[in-house]
C-alpha positions in Angstrom: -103.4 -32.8 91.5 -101.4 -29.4 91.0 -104.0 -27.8 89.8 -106.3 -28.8 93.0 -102.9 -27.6 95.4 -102.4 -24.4 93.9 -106.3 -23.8 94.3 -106.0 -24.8 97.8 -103.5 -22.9 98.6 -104.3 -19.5 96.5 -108.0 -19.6 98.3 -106.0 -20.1 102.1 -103.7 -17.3 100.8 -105.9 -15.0 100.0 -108.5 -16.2 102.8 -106.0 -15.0 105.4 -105.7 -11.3 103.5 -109.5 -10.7 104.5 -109.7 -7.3 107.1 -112.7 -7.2 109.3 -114.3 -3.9 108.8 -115.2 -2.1 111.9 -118.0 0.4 112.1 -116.3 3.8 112.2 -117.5 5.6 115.9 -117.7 8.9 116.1 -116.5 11.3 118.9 -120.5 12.4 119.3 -121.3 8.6 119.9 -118.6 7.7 122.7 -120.0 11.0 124.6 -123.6 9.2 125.7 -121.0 5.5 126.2 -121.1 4.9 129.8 -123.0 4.5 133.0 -124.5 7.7 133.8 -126.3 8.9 137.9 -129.1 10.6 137.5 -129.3 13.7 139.4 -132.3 15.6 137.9 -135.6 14.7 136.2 -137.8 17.0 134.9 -136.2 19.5 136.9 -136.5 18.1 140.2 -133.3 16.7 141.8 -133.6 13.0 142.1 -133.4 10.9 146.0 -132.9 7.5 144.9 -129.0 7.1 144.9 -129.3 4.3 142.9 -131.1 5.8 139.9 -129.1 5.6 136.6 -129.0 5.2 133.1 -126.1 3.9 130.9 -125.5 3.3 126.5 -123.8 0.4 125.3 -122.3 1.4 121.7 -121.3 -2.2 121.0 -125.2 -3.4 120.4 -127.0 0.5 121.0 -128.6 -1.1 124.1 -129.1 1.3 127.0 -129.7 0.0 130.6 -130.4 1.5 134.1 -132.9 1.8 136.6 -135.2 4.2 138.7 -133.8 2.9 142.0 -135.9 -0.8 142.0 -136.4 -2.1 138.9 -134.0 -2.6 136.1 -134.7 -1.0 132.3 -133.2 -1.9 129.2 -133.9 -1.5 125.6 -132.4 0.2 122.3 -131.7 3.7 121.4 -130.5 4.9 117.9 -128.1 8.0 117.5 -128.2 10.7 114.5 -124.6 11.5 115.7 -124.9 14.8 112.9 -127.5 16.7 115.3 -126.7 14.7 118.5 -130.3 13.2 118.0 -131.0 10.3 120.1 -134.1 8.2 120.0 -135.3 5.4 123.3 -137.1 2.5 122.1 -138.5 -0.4 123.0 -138.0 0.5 126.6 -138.7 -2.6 129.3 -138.6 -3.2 133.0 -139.0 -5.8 135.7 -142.1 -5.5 137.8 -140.9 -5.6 141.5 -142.8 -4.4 144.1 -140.9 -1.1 145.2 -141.9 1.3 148.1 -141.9 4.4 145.9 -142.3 3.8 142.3 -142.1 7.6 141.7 -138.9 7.9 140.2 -139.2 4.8 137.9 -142.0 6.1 136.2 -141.2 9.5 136.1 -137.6 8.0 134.4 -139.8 6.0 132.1 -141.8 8.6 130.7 -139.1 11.1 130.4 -136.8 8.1 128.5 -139.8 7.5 125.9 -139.7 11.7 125.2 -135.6 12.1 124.7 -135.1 13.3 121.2 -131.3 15.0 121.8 -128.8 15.0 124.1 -125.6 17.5 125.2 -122.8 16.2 127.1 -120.4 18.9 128.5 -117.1 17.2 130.9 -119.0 14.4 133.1 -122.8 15.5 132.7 -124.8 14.5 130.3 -128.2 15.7 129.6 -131.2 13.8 127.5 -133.5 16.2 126.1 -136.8 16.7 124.0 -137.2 17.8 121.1 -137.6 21.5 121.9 -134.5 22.1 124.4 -135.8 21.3 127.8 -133.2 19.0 129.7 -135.1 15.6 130.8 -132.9 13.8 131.9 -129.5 15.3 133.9 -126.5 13.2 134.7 -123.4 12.6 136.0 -120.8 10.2 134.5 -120.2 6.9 136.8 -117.8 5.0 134.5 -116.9 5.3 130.7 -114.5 3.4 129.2 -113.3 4.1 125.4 -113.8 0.3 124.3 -117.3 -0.8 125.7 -119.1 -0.7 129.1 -121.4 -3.1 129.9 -124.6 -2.9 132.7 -123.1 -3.9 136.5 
């Protein structure tokens, strides 16, 4: 019966030393973290005030939308050469007078290989330099942000 308490009570002991390990986060990662309005795409200025796109570091989920519809999907980061990749990029289907913008936002999402963030603008580019996407920061937060 001693035996079978000290074993109880060593595994409890040492059950409440255990430290959850937290992915480390680096400084290149919480730059994209955010909701982001999207002022230019493809080098036109964009009309729709509501057009955005935001990156959730908790689950790499980005989220936004061209004005109408809502996106959402995953991105992956090569934090080293601020390399971003969009995947598995989805919308809902509504109806919307001009669908311009959406489409326009959802081709230029699948072609982002980079990005550069310099004080509250962020831009998403391809692979050789041109700027995509170009935004302005609407909230960040330095735990996680989540899609309002």
């Amino acid at each position: 019966m001693k035996k079978l308490l000290l074993t109880l009570f060593t595994a409890t002991a040492l059950s409440a030393c255990v430290i959850p390990i937290t992915p480390t986060v680096s400084p290149q990662q919480h730059a994209i973290q955010g909701k982001w309005g999207i002022l230019n795409l493809n080098g036109k200025p964009v009309t729709e005030k509501d057009a955005n796109v935001g990156f959730s570091l908790k689950d790499q989920r980005f989220y936004g939308s061209g004005g109408c519809n809502r996106l959402n999907g995953t991105y992956q980061l090569d934090s080293a050469k601020l390399g971003i990749t969009i995947n598995n990029i989805t919308s809902t289907r509504m109806a919307c007078a001009n669908m311009d913008t959406e489409t326009d936002l959802i081709g230029a999402l699948e072609q982002v290989r980079s990005y550069q963030r310099q004080d509250n603008t962020l831009k998403l580019l391809y692979g050789s330099g041109n700027t995509l996407i170009e935004a302005e920061a609407l909230s960040q937060v330095s735990g996680e942000n989540t899609p309002q």
